[in-house]
MARBA-3410 file (N, C-alpha, C, O; in Angstrom, 1 decimal):
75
12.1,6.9,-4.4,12.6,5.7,-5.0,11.9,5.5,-6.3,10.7,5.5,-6.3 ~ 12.7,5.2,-7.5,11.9,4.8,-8.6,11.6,3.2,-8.8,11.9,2.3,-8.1 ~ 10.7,3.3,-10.1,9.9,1.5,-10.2,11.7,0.9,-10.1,12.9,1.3,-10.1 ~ 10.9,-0.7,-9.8,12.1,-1.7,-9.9,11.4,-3.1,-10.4,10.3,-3.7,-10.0 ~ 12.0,-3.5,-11.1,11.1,-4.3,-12.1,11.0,-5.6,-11.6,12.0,-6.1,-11.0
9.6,-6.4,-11.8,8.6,-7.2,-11.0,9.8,-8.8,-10.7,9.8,-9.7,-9.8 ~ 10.7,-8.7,-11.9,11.9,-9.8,-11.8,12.9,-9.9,-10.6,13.5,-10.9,-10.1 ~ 12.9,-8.3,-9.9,13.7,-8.0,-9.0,13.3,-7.9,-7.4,14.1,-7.3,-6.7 ~ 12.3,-8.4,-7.1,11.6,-8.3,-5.9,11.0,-8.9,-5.7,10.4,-9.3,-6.6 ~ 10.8,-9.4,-4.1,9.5,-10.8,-4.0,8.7,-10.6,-4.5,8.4,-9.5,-4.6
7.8,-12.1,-5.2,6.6,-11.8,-5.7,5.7,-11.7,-4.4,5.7,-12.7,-3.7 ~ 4.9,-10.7,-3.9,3.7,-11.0,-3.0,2.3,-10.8,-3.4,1.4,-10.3,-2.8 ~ 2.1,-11.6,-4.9,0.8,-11.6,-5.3,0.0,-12.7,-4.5,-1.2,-12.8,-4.7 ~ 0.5,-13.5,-3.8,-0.4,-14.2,-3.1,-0.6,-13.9,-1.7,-0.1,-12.8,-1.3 ~ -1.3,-14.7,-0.8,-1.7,-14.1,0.5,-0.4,-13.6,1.1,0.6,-14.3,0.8
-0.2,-12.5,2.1,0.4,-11.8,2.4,0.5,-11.5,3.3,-0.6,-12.0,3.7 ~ 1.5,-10.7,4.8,1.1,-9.8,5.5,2.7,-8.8,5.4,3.9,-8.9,4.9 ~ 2.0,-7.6,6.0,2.8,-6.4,5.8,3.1,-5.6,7.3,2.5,-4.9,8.1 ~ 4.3,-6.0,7.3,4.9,-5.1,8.8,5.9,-3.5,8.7,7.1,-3.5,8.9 ~ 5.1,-2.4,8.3,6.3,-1.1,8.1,6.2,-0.4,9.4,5.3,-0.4,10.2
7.5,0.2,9.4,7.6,1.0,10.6,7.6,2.8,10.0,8.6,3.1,9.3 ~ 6.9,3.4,10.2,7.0,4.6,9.7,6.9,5.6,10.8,6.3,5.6,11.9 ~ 7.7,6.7,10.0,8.1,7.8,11.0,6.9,8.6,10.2,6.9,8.6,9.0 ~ 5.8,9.2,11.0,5.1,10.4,10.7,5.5,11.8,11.0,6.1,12.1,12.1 ~ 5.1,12.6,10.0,5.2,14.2,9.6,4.1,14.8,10.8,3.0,14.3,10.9
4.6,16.0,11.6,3.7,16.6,12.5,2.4,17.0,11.3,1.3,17.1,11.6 ~ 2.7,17.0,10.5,1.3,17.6,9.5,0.7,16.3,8.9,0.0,16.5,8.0 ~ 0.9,14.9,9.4,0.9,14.0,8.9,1.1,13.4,7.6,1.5,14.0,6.7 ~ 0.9,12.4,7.5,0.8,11.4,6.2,0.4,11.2,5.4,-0.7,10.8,5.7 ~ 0.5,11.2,4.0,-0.3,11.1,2.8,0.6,10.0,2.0,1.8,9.8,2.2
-0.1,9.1,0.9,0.4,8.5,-0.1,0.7,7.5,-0.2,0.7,6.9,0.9 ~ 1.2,6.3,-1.6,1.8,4.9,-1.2,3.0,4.7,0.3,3.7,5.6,0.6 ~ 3.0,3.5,0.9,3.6,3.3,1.2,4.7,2.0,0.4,5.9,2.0,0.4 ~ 3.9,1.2,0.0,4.5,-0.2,-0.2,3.7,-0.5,-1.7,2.5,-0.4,-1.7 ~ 4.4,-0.9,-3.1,3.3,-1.1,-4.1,3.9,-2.0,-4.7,5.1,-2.1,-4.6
3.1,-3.1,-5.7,3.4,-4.4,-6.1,2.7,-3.9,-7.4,1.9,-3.0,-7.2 ~ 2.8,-4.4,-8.9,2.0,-4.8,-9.3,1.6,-3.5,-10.5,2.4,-2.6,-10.8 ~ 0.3,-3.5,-11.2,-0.1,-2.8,-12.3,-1.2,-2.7,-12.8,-1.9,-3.2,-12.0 ~ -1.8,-2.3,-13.7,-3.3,-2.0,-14.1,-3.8,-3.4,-14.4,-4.9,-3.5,-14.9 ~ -3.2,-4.5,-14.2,-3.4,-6.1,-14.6,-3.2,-6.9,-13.6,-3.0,-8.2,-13.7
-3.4,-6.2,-12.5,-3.2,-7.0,-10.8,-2.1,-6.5,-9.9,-0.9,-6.3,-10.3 ~ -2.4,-6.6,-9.0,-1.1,-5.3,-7.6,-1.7,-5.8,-6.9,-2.3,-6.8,-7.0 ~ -1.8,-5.0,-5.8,-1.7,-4.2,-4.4,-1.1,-2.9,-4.3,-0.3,-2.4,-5.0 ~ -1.8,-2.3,-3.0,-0.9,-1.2,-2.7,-1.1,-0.9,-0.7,-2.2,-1.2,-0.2 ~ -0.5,-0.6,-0.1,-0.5,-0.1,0.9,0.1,1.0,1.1,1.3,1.3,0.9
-0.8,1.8,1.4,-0.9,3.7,1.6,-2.1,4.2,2.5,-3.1,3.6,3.0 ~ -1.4,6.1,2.4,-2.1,6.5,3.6,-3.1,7.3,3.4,-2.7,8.4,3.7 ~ -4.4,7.4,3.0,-5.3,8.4,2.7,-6.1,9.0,4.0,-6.5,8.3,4.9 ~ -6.3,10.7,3.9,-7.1,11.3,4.8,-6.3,10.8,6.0,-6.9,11.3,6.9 ~ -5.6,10.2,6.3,-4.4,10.5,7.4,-4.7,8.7,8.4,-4.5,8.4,9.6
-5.4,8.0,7.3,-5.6,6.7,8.0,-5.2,5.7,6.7,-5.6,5.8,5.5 ~ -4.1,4.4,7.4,-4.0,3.4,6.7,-5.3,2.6,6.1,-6.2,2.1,6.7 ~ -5.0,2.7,4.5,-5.6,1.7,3.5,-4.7,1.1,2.3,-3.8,1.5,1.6 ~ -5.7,-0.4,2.4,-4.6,-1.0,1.4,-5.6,-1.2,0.2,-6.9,-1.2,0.4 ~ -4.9,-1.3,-1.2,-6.1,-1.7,-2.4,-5.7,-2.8,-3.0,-4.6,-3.2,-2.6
-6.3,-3.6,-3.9,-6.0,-5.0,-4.4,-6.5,-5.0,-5.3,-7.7,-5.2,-5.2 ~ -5.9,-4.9,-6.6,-6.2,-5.1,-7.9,-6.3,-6.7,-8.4,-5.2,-7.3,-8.6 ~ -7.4,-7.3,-8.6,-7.3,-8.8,-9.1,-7.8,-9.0,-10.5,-8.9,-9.2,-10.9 ~ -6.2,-8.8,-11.2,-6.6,-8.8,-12.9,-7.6,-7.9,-13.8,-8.1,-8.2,-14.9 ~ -7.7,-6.6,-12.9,-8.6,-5.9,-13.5,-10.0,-6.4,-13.5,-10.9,-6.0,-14.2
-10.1,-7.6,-12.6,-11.7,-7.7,-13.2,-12.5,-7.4,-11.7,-13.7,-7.2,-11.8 ~ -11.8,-7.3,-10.2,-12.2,-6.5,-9.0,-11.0,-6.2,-8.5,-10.0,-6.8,-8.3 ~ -11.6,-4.7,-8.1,-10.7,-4.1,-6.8,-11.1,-4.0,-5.6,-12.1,-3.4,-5.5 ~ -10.7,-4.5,-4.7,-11.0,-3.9,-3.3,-10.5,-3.3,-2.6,-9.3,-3.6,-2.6 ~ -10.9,-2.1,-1.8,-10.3,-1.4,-0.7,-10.7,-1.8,0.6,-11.7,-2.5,0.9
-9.7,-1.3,1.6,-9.6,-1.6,3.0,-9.3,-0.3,3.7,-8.4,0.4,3.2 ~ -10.0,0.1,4.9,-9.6,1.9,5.0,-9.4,1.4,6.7,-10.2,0.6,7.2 ~ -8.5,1.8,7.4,-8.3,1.7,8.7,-9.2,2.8,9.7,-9.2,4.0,9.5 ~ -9.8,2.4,10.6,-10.6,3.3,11.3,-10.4,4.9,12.0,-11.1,5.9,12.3 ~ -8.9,4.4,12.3,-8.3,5.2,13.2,-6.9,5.9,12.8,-6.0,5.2,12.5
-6.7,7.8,12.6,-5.8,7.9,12.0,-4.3,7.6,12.8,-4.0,7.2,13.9 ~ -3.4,7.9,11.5,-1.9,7.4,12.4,-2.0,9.0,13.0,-2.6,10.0,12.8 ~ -0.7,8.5,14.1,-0.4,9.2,15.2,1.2,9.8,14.5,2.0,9.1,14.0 ~ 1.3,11.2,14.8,2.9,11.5,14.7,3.7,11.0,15.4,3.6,10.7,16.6 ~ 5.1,10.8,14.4,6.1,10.2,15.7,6.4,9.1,14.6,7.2,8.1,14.9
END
């Protein structure tokens, strides 16, 4: 899917929660899942090293990450 511009989709720059259902690859998962936003404040929810993390850009002046403990399961 390509960008769709920030006019055309909820805004979820404020408190949030996020429910996807995803089908995993026997070789599992890599990459964005869900992304808002820009080098001037976002989010992102994606899959690194084969475990859910989300990032949160606040205006460029902090980012934080969040790394899930446990990897996803195939299926």
């Amino acid at each position: 899917m390509g960008r769709l511009s920030e006019n055309s989709i909820v805004v979820l720059k404020k408190s949030h929660a996020i429910t996807a259902q995803l089908e995993v690859p026997n070789d599992g998962a890599k990459g964005v899942i869900m992304a808002q936003g820009g080098a001037f404040g976002g989010w992102s929810l994606y899959v690194k090293d084969g475990k859910p993390a989300y990032g949160y850009n606040w205006f460029a002046l902090e980012r934080f990450k969040i790394y899930g403990d446990t990897p996803d399961s195939t299926g």
